[in-house]
C-alpha positions, 0 to 999 in steps of 0.5 A: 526196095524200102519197106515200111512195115512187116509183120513176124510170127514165131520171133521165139523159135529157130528160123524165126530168131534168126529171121528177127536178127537179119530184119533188124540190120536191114535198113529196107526195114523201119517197122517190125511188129512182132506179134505173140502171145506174149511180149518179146523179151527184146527192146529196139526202135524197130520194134512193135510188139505186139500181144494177142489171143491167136483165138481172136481172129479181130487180133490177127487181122489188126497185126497184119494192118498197114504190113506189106509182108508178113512172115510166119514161121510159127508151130508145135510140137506133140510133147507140147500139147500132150500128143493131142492131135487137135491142139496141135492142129489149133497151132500148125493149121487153125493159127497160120490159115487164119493169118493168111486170110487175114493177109487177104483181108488187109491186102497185104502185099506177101506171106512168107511162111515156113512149111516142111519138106514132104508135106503132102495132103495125102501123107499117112503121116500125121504131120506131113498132111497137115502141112500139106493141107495147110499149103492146100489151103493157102493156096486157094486163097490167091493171095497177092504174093504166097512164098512156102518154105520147106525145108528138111531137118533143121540146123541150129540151137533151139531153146527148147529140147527136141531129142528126136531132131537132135539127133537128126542134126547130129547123124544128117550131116555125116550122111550128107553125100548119100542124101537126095539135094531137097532132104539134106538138113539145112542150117535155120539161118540159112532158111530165114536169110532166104526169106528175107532175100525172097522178099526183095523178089515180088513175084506175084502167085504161089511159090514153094522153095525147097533145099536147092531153091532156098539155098539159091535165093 
């Protein structure tokens, strides 16, 4: 199936690179908007980019227009906001609900977005809620198509320094025969090649793909 159109959210980070590498191959694909919040530094025919303020609602709504799958993998970190737990909530859940209803709004045909293993509404920890709460709140939305990806520990090269994580792929893989299947770490290419195969298989309803899953797609 051919698309004309898509929209990406989070083109600078990990799976998203990857994610724009493999849309950019794709001859299904003729437009890719690349939407932030400033303009991306590559230049291709594909390409649409796209600047917005994420605080204009009006600005996601007309990124999405005209886009029969829209892709999110966008989000922070504390060091990035100061370990201000609103800011960071501003990124990790006001920005990735407002794109959503905006995909209900404009009738778009899926949103695939990148969540976390464990998330849970119910989760003491800080992060975990809130990616179950920003699941929770898609989720009721009934959108056309919704795909939530939720890996574990991600591996890869980030442009920016993550120690914690760093360490986490470093130790991970050597602990790989012990780990259950969903927490195994998993490479970032991996998680944006399912995305993209999953957006070859309509299925219509709300779908969550962990380890085994995204590995299988």
């Amino acid at each position: 199936m051919k698309f004309k159109q898509v929209t990406l959210f989070g083109a600078t980070g990990l799976i998203g690179g990857y994610l724009l590498k493999f849309l950019l191959k794709d001859s299904d694909i003729h437009l890719i908007n690349l939407v932030g919040r400033k303009p991306f530094h590559l230049q291709h025919d594909k390409i649409n980019n796209i600047v917005i303020d994420f605080e204009d609602f009006s600005s996601i709504l007309n990124s999405v227009s005209g886009s029969e799958i829209v892709f999110v993998s966008i989000g922070t970190t504390m060091s990035k906001v100061n370990g201000d737990k609103q800011k960071y909530k501003s990124v990790d859940f006001d920005i990735i609900f407002n794109i959503a209803k905006a995909c209900k709004q404009k009738n778009v045909r899926q949103l695939i977005y990148v969540s976390s293993l464990g998330a849970n509404s119910n989760s003491s920890n800080f992060y975990l809620r809130l990616k179950g709460e920003i699941d929770e709140a898609i989720a009721e939305l009934n959108l056309n198509s919704t795909s939530v990806f939720r890996p574990s520990v991600l591996l890869g090269k980030r442009n920016e320094s993550r120690p914690g994580e760093k360490i986490l792929q470093l130790v991970m893989p050597l602990l790989d025969f012990i780990i259950p299947s969903d927490s195994k770490a998993i490479k970032a290419e991996d998680v944006a090649k399912s995305m993209l195969n999953n957006s070859k298989n309509y299925k219509s309803g709300f779908h969550i793909f962990q380890y085994n899953q995204i590995k299988n797609i």
